[in-house]
GUTITI-305735 format. One record per residue (C-alpha): residue number from 1; x, y, z. Coordinates in Angstrom, 1 decimal. Each point is the difference from the previous one (the first is absolute). Layout:
NUM  X  Y  Z
...
//
This chain:
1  -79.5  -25.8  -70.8
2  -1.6  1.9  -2.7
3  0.4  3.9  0.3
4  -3.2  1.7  -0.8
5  -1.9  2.9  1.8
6  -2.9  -2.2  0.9
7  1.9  -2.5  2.0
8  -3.0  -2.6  -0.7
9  0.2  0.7  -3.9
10  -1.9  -2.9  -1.6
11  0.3  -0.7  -3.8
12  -2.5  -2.3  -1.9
13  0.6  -1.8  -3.4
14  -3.4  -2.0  -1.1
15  -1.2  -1.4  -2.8
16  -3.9  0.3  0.6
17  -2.6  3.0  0.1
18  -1.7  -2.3  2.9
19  3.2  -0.2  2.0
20  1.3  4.1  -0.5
21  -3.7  0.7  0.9
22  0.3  -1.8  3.1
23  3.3  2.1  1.3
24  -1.9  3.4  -1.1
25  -2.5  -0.9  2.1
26  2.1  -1.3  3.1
27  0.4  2.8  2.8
28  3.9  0.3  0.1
29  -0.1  3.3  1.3
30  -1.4  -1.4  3.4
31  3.3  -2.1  -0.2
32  2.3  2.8  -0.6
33  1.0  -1.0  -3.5
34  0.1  2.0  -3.6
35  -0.4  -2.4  -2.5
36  0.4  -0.4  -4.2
37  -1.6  -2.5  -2.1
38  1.3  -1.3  -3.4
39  -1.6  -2.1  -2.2
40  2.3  -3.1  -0.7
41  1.7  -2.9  1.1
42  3.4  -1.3  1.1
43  1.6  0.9  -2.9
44  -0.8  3.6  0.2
45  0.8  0.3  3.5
46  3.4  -1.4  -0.9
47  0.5  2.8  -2.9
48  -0.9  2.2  2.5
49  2.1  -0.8  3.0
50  3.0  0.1  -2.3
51  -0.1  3.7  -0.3
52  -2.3  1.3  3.0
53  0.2  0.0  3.1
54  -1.6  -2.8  2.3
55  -3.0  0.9  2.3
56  -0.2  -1.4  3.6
57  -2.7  -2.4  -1.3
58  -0.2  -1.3  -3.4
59  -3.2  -2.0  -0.6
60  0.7  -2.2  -3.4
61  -2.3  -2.0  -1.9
62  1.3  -3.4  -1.0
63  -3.5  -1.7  -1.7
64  1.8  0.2  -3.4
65  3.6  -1.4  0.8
66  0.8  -3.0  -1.0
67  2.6  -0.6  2.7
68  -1.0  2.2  2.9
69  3.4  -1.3  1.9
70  2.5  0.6  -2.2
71  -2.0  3.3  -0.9
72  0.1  0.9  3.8
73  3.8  -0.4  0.3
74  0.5  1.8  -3.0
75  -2.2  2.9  2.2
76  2.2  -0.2  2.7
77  3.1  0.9  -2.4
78  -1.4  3.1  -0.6
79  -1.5  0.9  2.9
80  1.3  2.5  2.8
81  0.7  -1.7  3.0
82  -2.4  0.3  3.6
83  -3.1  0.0  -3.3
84  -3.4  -2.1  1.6
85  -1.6  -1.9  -3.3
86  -3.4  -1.4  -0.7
87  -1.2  -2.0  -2.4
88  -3.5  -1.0  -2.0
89  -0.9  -2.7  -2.0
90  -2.5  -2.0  -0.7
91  0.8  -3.4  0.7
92  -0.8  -1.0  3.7
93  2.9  -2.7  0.5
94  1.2  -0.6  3.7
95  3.5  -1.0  -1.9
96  0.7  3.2  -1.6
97  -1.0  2.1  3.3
98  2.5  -2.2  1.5
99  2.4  0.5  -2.4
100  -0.1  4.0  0.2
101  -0.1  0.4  4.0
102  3.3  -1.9  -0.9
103  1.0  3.1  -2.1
104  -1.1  2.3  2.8
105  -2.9  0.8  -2.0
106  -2.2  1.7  2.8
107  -3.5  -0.9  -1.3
108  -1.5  -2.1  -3.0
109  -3.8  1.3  -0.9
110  -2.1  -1.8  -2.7
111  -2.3  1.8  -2.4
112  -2.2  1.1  0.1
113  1.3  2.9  2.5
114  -2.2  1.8  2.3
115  0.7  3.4  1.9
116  -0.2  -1.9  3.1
117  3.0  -2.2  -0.3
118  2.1  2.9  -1.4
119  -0.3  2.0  2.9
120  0.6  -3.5  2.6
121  3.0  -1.1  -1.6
122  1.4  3.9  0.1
123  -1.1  0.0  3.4
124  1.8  -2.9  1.2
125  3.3  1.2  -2.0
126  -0.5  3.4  1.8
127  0.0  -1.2  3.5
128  2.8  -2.5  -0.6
129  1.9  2.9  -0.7
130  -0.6  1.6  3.1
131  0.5  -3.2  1.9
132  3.9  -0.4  -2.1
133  2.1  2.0  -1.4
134  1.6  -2.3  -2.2
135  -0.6  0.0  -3.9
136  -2.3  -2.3  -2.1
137  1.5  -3.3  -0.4
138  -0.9  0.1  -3.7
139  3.3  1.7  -0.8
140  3.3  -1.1  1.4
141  2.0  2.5  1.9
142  2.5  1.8  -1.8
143  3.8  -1.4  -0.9
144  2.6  1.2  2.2
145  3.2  -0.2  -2.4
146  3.4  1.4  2.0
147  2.7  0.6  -2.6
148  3.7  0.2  1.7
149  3.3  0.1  -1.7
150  3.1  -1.7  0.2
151  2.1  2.6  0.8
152  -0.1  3.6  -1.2
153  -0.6  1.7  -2.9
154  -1.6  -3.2  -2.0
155  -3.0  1.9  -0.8
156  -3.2  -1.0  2.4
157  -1.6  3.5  0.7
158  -0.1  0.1  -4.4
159  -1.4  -3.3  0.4
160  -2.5  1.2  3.0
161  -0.9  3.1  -1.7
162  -0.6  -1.3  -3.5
163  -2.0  -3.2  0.6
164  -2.2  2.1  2.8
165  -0.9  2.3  -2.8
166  0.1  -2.7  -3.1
167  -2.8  -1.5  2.5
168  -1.8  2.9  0.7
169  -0.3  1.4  -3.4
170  0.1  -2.6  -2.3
171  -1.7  -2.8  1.6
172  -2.5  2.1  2.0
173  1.2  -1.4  3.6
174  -0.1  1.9  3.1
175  3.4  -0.2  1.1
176  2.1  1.3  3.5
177  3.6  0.6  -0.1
178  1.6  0.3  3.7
179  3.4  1.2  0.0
180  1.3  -1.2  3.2
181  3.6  1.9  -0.4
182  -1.6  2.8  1.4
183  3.4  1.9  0.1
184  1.5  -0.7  -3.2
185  -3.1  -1.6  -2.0
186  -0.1  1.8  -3.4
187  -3.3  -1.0  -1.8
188  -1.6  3.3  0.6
189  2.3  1.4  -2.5
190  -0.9  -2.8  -2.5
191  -3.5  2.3  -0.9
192  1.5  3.0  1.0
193  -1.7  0.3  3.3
194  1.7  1.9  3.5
195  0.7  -2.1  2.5
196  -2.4  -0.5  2.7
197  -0.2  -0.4  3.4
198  -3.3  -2.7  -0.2
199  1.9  -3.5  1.5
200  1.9  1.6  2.4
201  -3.4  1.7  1.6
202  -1.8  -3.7  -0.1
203  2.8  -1.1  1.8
204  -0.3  2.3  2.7
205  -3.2  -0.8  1.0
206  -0.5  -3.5  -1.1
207  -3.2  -0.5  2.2
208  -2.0  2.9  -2.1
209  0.8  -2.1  -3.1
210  -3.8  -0.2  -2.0
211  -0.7  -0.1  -4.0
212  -0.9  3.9  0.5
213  3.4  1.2  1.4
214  1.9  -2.3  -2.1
215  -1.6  1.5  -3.5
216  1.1  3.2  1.5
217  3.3  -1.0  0.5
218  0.9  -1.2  -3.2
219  0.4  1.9  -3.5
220  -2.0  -0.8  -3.2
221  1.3  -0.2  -3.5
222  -3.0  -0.1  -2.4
223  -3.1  -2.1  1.5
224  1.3  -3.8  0.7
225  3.8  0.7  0.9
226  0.8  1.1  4.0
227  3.4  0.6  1.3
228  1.0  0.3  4.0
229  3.1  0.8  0.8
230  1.9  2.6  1.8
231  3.6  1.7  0.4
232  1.3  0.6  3.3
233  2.9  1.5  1.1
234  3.5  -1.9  -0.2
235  0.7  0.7  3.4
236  -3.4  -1.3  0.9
237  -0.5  -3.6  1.6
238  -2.8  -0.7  -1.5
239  -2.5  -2.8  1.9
240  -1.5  -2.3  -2.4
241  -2.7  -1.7  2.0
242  -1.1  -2.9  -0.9
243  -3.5  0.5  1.8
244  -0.7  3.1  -2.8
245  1.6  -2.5  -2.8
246  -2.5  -2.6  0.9
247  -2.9  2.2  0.3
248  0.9  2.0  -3.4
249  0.4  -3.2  -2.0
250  -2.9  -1.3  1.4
251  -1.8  3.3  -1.1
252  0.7  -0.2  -3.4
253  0.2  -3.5  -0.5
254  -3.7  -0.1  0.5
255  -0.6  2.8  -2.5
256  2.5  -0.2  -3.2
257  1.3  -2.7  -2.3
258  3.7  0.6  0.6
259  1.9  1.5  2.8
260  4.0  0.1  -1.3
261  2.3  0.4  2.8
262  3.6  1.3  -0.6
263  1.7  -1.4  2.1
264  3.5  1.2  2.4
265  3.0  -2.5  0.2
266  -0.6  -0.5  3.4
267  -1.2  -3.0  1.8
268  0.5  1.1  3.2
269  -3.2  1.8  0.5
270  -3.2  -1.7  1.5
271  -2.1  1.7  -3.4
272  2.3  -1.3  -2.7
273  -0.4  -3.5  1.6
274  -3.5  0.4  0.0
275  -0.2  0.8  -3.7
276  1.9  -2.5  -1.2
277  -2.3  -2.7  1.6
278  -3.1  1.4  -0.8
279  1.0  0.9  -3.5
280  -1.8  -2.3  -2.9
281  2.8  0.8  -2.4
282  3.3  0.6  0.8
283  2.4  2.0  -3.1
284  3.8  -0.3  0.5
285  1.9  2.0  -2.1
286  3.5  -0.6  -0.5
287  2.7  0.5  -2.8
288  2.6  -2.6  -1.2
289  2.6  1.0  2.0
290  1.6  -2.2  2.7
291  -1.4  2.9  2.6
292  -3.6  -0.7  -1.0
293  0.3  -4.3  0.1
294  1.6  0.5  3.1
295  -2.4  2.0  1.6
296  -3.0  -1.7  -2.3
297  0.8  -3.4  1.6
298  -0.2  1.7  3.9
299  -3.5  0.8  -0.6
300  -0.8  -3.0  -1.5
301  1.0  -1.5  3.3
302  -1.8  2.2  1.6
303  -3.3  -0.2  -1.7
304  0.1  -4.2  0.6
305  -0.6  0.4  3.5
306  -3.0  2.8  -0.4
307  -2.2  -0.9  -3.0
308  -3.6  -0.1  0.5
309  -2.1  -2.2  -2.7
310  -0.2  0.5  -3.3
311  2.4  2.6  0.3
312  2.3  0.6  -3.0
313  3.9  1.4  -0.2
314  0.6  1.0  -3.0
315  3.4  1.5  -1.6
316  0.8  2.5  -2.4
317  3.4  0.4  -1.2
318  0.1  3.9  -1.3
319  2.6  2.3  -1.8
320  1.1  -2.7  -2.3
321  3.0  1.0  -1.6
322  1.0  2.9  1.9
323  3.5  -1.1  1.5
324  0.5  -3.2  -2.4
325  3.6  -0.9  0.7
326  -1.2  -0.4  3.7
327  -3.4  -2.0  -0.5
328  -0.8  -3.5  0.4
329  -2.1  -2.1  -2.3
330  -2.9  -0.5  0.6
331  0.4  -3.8  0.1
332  3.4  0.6  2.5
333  -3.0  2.5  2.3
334  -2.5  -2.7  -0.1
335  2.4  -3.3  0.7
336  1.6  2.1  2.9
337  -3.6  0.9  1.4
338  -1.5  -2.8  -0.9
339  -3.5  1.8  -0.7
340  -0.8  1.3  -3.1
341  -0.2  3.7  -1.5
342  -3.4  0.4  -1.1
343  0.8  3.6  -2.0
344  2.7  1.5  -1.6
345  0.0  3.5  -1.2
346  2.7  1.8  -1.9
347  2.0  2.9  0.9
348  -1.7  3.5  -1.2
349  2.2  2.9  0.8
350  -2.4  2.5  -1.6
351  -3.6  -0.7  0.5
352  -0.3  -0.2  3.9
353  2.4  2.6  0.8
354  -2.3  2.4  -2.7
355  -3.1  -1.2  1.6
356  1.2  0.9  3.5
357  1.6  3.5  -1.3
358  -3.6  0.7  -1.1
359  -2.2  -1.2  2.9
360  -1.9  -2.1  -2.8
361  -0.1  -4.1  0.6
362  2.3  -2.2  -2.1
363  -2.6  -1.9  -1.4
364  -2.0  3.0  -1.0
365  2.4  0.6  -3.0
366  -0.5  -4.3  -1.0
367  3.9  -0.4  -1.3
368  3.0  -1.0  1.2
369  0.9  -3.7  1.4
370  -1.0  1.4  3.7
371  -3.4  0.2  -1.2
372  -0.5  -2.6  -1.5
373  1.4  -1.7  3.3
374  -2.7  1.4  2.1
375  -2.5  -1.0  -2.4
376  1.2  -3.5  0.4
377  -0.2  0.1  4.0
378  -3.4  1.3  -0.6
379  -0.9  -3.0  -1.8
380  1.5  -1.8  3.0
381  -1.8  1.7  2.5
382  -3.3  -0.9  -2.1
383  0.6  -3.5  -0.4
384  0.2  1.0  -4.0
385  2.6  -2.6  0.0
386  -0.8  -2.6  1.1
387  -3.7  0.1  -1.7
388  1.9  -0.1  -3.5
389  2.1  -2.8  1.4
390  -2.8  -2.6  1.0
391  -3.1  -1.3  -1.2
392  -2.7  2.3  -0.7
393  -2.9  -2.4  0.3
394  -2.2  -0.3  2.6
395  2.2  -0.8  2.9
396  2.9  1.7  -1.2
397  -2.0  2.7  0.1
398  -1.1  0.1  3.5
399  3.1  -1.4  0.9
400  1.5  3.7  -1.1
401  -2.6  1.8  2.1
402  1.5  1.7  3.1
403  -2.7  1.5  2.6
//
């Protein structure tokens, strides 16, 4: 959902003095709601959304697009999940109000507006809202992507860390990490945080779990990254229950674009089980080594049995070069697996160890094959890929479109 201090913010982009006229004179604050008006169309609203953040309820005018569909999906890129959208034209087709309930579009008005239908349609959204607590369907819930490593020491908290806050900063995404080793999880010290005690808390009292407690449980870093984690004591026996795990990624599922999971070797608990199958993208990271097929291959075993639709497994083969006399091929890894890496990134033994030293993010400092790795698995995550790979016409391009 949209953070804002009004929880009914509404923002307004229209592209007629009759239609901003209309919302002036409409009496939100009977309803609850601040509101801002701007005087444009789709295009501007677009601009805007890539650098703002969303309101609760974003009433666009689509009169002057061409393509109001495609338009709309690109809207839902940028948009914050949980946000309720409206939209005015001026064309009263049957067709294309069919077409955007499909979207999850809540309403469709036709010009000319009138005070009167402002304030019904914000009614109605209003006391659905009381009646559910689920989101808008006009943005898709956020990607759950659970990142787990071959064995040890291949490098998946960098990877964590550094696509988290590549997506955060540089692509304006809201973004959750949970660090589920909640004894020896490390991705605090990746932004030079202490270590806190927030998932450990939600775990002990799993039925108080709410959006309120969880934003109190987790730390910030800058305004679109959040981190929960904790570190408990060694000699702790820590109970990871999977009643809190379903109610936390629910929780923020519903209210960011990414939640990246850093996940424990362990398969034995009810919440790593959990993850895995609810997980929309699944990183393995693995080395060359005979270690990291052998262990690679298990959880491709694994995963055959639990996969959910459309989920994806992908695998990144990291620290290239590092121990070369002992690495396999990459065509002897693949032809043993018999699924293929989908990223390679070469050995840096200066950049992350600096970037960790420092409590600054690898891809902060934009060198070093590491980074430009994570780069690449961002483009992965973002369906970059595959957009440059197929057509770009008309159904390529909604083809591409993920809600």
């Amino acid at each position: 959902m949209a953070q804002n201090n009004n929880p009914n913010s509404l923002l307004c982009f229209l592209t007629d003095d009759a239609s901003v006229g209309a919302v002036q004179a409409t009496s939100l604050t009977n309803l609850g709601i601040s509101f801002e008006v701007k005087k444009g169309g789709i295009e501007e609203c677009l601009k805007y959304l890539k650098s703002n953040q969303s309101p609760d309820i974003l009433l666009i005018d689509i009169s002057e697009s061409k393509l109001p569909m495609t338009d709309m999906m690109k809207l839902a890129e940028v948009c914050e999940p949980g946000v309720e959208v409206i939209t005015v034209g001026n064309r009263n087709e049957v067709g294309l109000f069919r077409d955007l309930m499909r979207l999850g579009i809540k309403d469709y008005l036709v010009k000319p507006l009138t005070s009167m239908h402002i304030f019904k349609t914000l009614e109605h959204i209003l006391l659905e809202e009381k009646k559910i607590s689920q989101p808008g369907k006009f943005n898709k819930s956020g990607k759950l992507v659970t990142f787990i490593g071959s064995h040890g020491g291949v490098g998946v908290s960098t990877l964590v860390a550094n696509n988290a806050w590549a997506l955060a900063e540089k692509e304006s995404k809201k973004v959750a990490i949970i660090d589920l080793d909640i004894q020896l999880g490390i991705i605090p010290h990746f932004f030079n945080l202490e270590p806190s005690m927030g998932l450990q808390e939600l775990f002990e009292t799993p039925e108080r779990i709410d959006e309120t407690l969880i934003n109190r449980s987790m730390t910030h870093v800058g305004q679109n990254l959040m981190i929960l984690s904790s570190q408990t004591p060694l000699q702790d026996q820590p109970n990871l229950s999977l009643e809190a795990i379903k109610s936390i990624t629910q929780e923020l599922l519903s209210n960011v674009h990414f939640v990246l999971v850093d996940l424990p070797r362990n398969f034995l608990t009810p919440s790593n089980t959990f993850l895995l199958q609810r997980s929309n993208i699944i990183v393995v990271t693995t080395d060359y080594s005979l270690i990291g097929l052998k262990e690679t291959s298990r959880f491709l075993e694994l995963f055959k049995d639990r996969l959910v639709p459309d989920q994806e497994i992908i695998i990144v083969a990291n620290k290239l070069g590092q121990y070369k006399a002992g690495e396999l091929t990459r065509e002897m890894f693949e032809e043993a697996l018999q699924y293929k890496v989908a990223l390679e990134i070469a050995f840096d033994p200066l950049n992350p160890l600096e970037a960790l030293r420092d409590g600054t993010p690898l891809v902060n400092k934009m060198k070093g094959p590491a980074c430009e790795g994570v780069l690449a698995i961002i483009n992965h995550l973002l369906g970059r890929e595959k957009k440059s790979k197929e057509s770009q016409g008309v159904l390529g391009y909604f083809k591409n479109l993920k809600f």
